[in-house]
C-alpha positions in Angstrom: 0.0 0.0 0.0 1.1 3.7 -0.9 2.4 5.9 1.9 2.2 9.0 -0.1 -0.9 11.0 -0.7 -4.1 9.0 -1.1 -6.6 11.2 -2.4 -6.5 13.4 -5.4 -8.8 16.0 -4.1 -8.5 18.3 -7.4 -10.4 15.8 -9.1 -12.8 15.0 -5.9 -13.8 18.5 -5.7 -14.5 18.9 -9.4 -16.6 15.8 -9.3 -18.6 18.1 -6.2 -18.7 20.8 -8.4 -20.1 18.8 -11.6 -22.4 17.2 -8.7 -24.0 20.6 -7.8 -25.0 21.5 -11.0 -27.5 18.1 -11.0 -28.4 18.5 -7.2 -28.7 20.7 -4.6 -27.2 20.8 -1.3 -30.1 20.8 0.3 -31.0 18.0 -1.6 -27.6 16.2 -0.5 -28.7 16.8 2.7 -31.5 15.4 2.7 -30.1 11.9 1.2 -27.9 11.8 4.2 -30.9 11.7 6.6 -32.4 9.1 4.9 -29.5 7.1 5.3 -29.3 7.9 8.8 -33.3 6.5 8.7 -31.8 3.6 6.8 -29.3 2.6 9.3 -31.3 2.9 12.6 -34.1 0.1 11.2 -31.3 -2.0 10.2 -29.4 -1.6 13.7 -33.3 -1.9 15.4 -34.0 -4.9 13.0 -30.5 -6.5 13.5 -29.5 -6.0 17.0 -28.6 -9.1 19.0 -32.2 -9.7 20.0 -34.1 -9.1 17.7 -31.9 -11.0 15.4 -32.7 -14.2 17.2 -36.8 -13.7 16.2 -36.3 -11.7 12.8 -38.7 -13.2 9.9 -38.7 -13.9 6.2 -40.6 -10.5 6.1 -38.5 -8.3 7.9 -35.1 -10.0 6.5 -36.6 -9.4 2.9 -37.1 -5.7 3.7 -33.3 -5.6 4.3 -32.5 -7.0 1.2 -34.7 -4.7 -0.8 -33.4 -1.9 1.0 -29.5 -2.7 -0.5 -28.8 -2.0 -4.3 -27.0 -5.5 -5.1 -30.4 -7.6 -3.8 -33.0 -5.9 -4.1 -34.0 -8.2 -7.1 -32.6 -10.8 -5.4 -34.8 -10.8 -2.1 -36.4 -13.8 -2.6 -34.2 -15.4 -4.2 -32.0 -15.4 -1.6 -34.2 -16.4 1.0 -35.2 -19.1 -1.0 -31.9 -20.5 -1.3 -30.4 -19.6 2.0 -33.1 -19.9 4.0 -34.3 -17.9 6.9 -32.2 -19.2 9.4 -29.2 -19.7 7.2 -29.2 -16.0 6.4 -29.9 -15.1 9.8 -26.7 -17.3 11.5 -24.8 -16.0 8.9 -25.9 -12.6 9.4 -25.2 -12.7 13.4 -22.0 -14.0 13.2 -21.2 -11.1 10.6 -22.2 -8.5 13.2 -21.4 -9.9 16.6 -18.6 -12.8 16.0 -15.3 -13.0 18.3 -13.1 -12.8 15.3 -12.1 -9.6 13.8 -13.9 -7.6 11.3 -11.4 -9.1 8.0 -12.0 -12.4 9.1 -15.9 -12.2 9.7 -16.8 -10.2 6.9 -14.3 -13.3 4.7 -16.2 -15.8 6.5 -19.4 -14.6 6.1 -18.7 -14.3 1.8 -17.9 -17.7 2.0 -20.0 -19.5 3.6 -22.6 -17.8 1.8 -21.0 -18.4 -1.8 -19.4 -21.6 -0.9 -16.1 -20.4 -2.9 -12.3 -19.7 -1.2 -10.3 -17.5 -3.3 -9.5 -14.5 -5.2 -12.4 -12.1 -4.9 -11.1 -10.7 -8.7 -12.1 -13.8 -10.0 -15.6 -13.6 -11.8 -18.4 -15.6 -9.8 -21.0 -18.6 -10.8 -24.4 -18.8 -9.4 -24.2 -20.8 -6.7 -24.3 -24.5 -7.1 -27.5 -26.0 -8.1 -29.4 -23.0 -7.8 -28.9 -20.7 -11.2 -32.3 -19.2 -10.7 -30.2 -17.3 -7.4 -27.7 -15.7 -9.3 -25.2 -15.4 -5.8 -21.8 -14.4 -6.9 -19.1 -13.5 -4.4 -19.6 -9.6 -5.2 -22.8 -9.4 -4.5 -22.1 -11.3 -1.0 -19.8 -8.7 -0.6 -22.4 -5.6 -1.1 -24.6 -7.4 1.1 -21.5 -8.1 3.7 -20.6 -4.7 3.8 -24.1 -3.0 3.7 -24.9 -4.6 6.8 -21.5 -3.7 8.8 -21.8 -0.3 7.7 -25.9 0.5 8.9 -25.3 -1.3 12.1 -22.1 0.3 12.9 -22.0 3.5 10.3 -18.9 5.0 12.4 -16.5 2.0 12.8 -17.7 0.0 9.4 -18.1 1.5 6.0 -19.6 0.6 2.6 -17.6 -1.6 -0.2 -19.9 -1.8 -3.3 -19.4 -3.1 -7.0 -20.0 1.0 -7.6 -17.3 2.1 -5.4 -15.0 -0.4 -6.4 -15.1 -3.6 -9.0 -12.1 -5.3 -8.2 -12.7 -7.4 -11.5 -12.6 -4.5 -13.8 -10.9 -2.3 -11.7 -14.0 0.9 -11.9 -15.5 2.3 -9.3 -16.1 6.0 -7.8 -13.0 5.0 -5.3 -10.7 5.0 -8.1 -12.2 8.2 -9.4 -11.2 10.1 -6.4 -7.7 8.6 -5.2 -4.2 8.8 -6.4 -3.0 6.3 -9.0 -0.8 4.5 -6.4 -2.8 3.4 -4.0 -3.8 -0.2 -4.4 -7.3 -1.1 -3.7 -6.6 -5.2 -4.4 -6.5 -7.4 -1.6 -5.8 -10.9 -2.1 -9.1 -11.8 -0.9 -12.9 -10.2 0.0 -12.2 -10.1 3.7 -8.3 -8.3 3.2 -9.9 -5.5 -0.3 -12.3 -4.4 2.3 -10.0 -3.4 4.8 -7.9 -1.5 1.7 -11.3 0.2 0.8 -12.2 1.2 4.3 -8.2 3.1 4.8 -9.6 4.3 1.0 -12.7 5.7 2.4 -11.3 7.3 5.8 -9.0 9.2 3.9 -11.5 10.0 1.4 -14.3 11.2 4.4 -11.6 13.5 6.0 -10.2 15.0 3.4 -13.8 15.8 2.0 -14.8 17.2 5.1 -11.8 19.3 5.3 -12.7 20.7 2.1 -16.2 20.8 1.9 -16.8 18.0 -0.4 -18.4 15.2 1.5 -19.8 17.4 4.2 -24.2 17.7 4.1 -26.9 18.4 6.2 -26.4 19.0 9.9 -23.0 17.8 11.9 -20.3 14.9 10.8 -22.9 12.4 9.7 -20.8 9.1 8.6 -23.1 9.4 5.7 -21.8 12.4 4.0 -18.9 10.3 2.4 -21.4 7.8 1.0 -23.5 10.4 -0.8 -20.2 11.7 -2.3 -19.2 8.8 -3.4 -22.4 8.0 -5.1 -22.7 11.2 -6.9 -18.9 10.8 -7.9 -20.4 7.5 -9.4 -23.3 8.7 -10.8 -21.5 11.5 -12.8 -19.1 8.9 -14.0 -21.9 6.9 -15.6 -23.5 10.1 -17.4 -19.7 10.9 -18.5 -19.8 7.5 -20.1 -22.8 7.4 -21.3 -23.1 10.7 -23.1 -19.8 9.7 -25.0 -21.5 6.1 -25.9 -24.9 6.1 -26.1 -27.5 7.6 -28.1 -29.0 11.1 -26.7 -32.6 9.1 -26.9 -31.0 6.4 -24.2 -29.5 9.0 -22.0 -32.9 10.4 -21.8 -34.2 7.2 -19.8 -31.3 7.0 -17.3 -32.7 8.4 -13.7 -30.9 12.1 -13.1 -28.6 12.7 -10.2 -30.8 12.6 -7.3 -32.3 9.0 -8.0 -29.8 7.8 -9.1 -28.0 8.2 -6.2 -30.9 6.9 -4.2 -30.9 3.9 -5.8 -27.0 2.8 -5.5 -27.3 4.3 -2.0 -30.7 2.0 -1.5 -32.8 4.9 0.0 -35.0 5.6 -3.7 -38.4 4.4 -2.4 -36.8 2.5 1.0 -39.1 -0.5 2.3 -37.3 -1.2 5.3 
């Protein structure tokens, strides 16, 4: 890992500035307080108790509230079972072994794979109609660390980072030199989360990843997002047609929807 400077903040604050001309501030804002909604029903839905009594109803909400499954609610539960996904999901959260090693664990017993988290992903075994690959376990993985404990844990997503393709709004918004691969799921997401602390703090020193009211742990997460969603209209006004950029949800929902607040069932 790089010693030097981590974040290229030239670039991070032009991404704010392209940001503010498809959202306002206020409008910022108010994402971040729907993620602070977001993450006190998943830390009232997931603490130790309730955990032990949590129902297909209730776990499904949780699903539907996270970008990489919310189409894949039921097909999860269907193939992992309430009480499968539940074990798995307490040992994720309150476990004896260390963050790296839980969050590994959890991505494999889920996927049933031990490897390189670059690697692309199969549906897991006997059970195409699931379509479970490893970076979707990892969302998931992360998602729940991250609302249950949104100031030790943060997010790793397929939008912040792809380890596959090597794309992401993390990449977007950090020097060259720093290396985001870890040799497996449980060692990248310790690499994103030094990413994303330097990332947060340098944002809120300058003004880019600071919204709404106080040092909400959720200002660095709508950043990132709108770094992301910027990227994607970038990309897509060089290679699509102006009729199919007309389709693609502006700023604000788009956000919403990576961030899993854009009409939230949990």
């Amino acid at each position: 890992m790089s010693t030097g400077q981590v974040v290229d903040t030239e670039t991070a604050q032009e991404f704010m500035l392209q940001t503010l001309e498809q959202a306002s501030r206020a409008d910022l804002g108010d994402m971040v307080a729907e993620l602070e909604a977001k993450s006190a029903r998943f830390r009232e839905l997931l603490s130790p108790d309730a955990l032990l009594i949590i129902e297909r109803k209730q776990l499904r909400s949780l699903l539907r509230s996270i970008f990489a499954t919310r189409r894949k609610a039921d097909a999860i539960l269907d193939v992992l079972g309430v009480d499968g996904l539940r074990n798995s999901i307490r040992y994720l959260l309150y476990g004896e072994p260390g963050t790296q090693e839980r969050y590994q664990h959890f991505v494999d017993c889920l996927s049933g794979y031990w490897g390189d988290v670059r690697l692309a992903r199969k549906p897991l075994a006997g059970h195409d109609d699931a379509d479970l690959p490893e970076n979707v376990l990892c969302d998931l993985a992360s998602e729940l660390l991250h609302f249950t404990e949104p100031n030790t844990r943060w997010l790793w997503t397929r939008w912040m980072w792809d380890p596959r393709v090597g794309t992401g709004a993390l990449p977007l918004v950090t020097m060259e030199e720093y290396d985001l691969h870890g040799k497996d799921a449980g060692e990248t997401y310790m690499k994103v989360g030094v990413a994303v602390a330097f990332v947060r703090a340098t944002g809120e020193a300058a003004g880019f990843a600071r919204f709404g009211v106080g040092d909400s742990p959720f200002g660095i997460d709508v950043f990132l997002s709108c770094v992301y969603a910027v990227y994607v209209y970038t990309t897509l006004r060089i290679r699509m047609t102006q009729e199919f950029n007309k389709v693609v949800p502006q700023l604000p929902e788009l956000s919403r929807r990576l961030l899993g607040v854009w009409k939230m069932e949990v």
